[in-house]
C-alpha positions as CSV (number, residue, x, y, z in Angstrom):
1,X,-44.9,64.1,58.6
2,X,-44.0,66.0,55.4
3,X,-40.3,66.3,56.2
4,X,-40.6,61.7,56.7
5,X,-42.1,61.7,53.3
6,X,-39.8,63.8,51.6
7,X,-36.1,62.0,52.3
8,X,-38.0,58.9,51.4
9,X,-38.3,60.0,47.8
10,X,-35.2,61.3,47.8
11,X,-33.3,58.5,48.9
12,X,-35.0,56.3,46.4
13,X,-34.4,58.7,43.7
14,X,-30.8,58.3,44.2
15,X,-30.7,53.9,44.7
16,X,-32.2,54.4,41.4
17,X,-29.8,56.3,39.9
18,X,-27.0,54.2,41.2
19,X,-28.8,50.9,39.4
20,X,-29.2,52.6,36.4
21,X,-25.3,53.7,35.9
22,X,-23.9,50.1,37.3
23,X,-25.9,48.4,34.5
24,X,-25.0,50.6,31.6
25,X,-20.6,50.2,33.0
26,X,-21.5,46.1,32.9
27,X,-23.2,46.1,29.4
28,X,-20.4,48.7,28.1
29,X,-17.3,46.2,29.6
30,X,-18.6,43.0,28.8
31,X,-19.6,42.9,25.2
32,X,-17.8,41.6,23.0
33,X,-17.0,38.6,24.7
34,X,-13.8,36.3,22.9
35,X,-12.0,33.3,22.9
36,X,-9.6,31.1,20.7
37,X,-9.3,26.8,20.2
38,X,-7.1,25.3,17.4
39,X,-7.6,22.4,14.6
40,X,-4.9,20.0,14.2
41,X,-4.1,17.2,12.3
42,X,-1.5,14.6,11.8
43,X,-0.2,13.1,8.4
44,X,2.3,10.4,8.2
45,X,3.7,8.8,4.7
46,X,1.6,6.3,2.9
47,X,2.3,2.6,3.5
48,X,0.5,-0.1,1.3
49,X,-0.1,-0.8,-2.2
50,X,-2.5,1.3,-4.4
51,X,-5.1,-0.6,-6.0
52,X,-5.1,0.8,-10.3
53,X,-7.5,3.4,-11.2
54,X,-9.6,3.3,-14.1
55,X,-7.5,5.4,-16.5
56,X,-10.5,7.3,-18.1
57,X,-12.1,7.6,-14.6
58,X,-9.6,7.9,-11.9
59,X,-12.3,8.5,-9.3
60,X,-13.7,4.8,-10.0
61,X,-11.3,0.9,-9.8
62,X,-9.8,-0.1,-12.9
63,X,-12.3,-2.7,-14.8
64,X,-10.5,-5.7,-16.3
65,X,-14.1,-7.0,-17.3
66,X,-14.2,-3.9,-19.7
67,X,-13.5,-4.9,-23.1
68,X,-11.2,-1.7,-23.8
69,X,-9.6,-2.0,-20.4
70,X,-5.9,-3.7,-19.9
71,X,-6.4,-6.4,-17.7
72,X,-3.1,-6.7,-15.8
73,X,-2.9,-7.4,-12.3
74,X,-1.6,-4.5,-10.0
75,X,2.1,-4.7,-9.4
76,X,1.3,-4.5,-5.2
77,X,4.2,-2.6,-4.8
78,X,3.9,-0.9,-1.4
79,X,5.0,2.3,0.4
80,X,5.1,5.7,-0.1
81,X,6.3,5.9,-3.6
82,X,4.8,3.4,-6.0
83,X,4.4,2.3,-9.4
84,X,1.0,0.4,-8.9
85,X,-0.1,-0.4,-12.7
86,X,1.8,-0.9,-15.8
87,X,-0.3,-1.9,-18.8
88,X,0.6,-5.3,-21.8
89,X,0.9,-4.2,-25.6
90,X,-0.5,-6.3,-28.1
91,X,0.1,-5.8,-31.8
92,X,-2.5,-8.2,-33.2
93,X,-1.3,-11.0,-35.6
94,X,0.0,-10.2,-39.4
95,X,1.8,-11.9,-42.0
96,X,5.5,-11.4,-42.6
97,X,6.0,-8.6,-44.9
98,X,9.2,-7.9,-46.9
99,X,9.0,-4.1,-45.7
100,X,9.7,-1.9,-43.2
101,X,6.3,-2.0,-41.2
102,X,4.9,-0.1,-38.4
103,X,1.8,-1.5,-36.5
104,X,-0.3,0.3,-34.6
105,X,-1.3,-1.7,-31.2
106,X,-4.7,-3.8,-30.7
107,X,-4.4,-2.3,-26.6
108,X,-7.3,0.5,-26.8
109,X,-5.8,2.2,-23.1
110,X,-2.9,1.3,-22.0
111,X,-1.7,3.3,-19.1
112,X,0.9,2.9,-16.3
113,X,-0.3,4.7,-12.7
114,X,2.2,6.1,-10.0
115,X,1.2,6.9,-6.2
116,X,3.3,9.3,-4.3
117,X,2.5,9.8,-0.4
118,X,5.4,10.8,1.0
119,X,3.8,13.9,1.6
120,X,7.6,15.5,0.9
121,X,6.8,16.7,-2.7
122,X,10.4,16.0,-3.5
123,X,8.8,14.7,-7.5
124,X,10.0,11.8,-9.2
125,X,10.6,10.3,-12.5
126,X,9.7,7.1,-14.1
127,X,12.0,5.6,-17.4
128,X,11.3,2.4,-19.3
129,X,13.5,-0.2,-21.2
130,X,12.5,-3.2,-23.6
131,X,13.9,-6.3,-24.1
132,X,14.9,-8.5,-27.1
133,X,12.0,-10.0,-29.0
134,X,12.2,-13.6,-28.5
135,X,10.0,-16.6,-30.3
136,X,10.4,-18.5,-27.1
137,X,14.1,-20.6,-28.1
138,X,15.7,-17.6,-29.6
139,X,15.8,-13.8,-29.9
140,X,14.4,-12.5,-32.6
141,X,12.8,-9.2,-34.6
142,X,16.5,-7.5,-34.5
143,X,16.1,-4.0,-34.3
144,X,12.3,-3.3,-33.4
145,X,11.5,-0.3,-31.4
146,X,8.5,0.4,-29.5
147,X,7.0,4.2,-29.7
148,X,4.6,5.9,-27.2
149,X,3.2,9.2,-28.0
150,X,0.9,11.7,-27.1
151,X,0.6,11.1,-23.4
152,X,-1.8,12.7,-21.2
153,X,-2.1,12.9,-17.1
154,X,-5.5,12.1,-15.4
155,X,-6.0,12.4,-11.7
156,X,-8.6,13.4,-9.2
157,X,-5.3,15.3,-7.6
158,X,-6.4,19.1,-8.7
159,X,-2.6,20.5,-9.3
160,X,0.9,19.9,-9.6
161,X,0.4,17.5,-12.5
162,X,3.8,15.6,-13.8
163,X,5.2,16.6,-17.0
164,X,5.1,13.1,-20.0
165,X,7.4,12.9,-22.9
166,X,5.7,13.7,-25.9
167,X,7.4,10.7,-27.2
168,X,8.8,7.5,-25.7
169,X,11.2,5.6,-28.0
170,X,12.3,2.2,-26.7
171,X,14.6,0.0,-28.7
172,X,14.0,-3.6,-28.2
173,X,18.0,-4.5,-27.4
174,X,17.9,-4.7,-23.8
175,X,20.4,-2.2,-23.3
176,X,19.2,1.4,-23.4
177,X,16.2,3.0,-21.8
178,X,14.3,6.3,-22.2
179,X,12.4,9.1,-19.9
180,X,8.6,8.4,-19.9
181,X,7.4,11.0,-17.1
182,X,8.6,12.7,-14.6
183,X,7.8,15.0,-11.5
184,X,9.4,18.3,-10.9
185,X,9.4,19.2,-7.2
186,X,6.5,19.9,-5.8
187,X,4.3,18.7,-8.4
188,X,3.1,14.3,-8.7
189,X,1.9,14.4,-5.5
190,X,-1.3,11.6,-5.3
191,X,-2.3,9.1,-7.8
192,X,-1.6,10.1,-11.2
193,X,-2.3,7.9,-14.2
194,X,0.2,8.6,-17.9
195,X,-2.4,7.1,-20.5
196,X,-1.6,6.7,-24.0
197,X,-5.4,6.7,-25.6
198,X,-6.1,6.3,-29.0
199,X,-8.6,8.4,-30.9
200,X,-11.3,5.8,-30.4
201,X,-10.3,4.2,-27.6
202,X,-14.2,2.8,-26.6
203,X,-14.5,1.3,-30.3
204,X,-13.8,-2.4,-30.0
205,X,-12.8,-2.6,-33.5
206,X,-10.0,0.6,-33.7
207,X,-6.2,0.4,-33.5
208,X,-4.6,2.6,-31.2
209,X,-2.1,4.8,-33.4
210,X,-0.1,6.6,-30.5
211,X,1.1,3.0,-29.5
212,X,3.5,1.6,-32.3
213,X,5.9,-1.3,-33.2
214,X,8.7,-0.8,-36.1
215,X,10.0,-4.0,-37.4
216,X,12.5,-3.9,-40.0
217,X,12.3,-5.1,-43.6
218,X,14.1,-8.9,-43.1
219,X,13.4,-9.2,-39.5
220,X,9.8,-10.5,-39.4
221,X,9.5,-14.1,-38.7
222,X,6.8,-16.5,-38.9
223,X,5.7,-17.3,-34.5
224,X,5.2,-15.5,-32.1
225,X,7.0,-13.1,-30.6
226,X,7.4,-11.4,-27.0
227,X,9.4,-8.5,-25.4
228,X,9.6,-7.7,-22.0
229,X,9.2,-3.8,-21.2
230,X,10.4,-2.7,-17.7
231,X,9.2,0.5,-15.6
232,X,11.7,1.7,-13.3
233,X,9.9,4.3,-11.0
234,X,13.0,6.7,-9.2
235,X,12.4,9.1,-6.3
236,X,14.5,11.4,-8.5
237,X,12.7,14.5,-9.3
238,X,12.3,15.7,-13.0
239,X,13.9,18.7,-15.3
């Protein structure tokens, strides 16, 4: 009877034993336990025109009801590269003077807006050119030139900003045009507005000073008077 009870405790000493080492091997092989997925995503270029901005908010549409606010229509260009807004100049009304004069324009933000979704980063550059005066019947205010100045870039885009000319000279012959902003290779990308403020621009009764028009002593005459400025938007990329 003794000899019974004593293999019994023996063998179950050793099942035991054998429990306790195959757990520890599992918990010791197992842990940790890995594995691997992926995130993907897609782009293709932009198609569609690019509603304007509002050129001191870019996050918000552009306002026509605002008093301060251009109220030109959109040009509805579509695609990948676009020139979506580009903004009238008004001079106000004066009478003829028998000097040289320059006038500072009435237009409290102009602005012109360029979308690029090509997604290439390849840059771009955007020039302008002006047209004779004309009263309507015939051409008029010989040798006038238009001057921008002091542009700034606003986007919600966070880098690669384009690069404005600190000044835009356009003589109103038809014939010649000038740089106005331009983006070097891998900079432009997204909406980008070139804004030509003036100091004031939210006071109704200011004149916007980085916005001119020279008109020549002897060219001034009594009507009025309208040039046509065109915005070429290239998919050549700036200096």
């Amino acid at each position: 009877m003794k000899k019974l009870t004593k293999i019994s405790a023996a063998t179950l000493l050793g099942i035991t034993a054998l429990v306790g080492a195959s757990h520890s091997t599992f918990a010791a092989s197992g842990l940790p336990s890995t594995g691997e997925s992926k995130a993907s995503i897609q782009f293709l270029p932009g198609t569609g025109p690019v509603n304007p901005v509002d050129p001191e908010d870019p996050s918000t549409p552009l306002d026509p009801t605002d008093p301060n606010n251009p109220t030109d229509p959109g040009t509805g260009n579509d695609g990948a590269l676009t020139l979506d807004y580009v903004s009238s100049i008004d001079f106000g009304s004066h009478e003829v003077s028998s000097n040289t004069e320059v006038y500072s324009s009435t237009s409290k933000k102009p602005f012109i807006q360029v979308t690029d979704r090509r997604g290439t980063g390849a840059g771009w550059t955007v020039t302008a050119s002006a047209s004779q005066f004309t009263n309507g019947s015939a051409q008029t205010l010989q040798g006038a030139v238009l001057t921008f100045k002091n542009a700034e870039e606003v986007s919600t885009t966070l880098y690669g900003a384009p690069t404005p000319e600190t000044t835009v000279t356009l003589n109103a012959d038809g014939t010649s045009s000038s740089k106005v902003v331009s983006a070097k290779v891998n900079t432009g990308l997204g909406t980008w507005v070139n804004r030509w403020f003036g100091a004031t621009p939210n006071d109704t009764a200011s004149l916007n000073n980085n916005v001119t028009l020279t008109v020549p002593a002897g060219s001034a005459t009594v009507g009025s008077h309208e040039a046509t400025i065109t915005w070429t938007l290239t998919d050549a990329p700036g200096n």
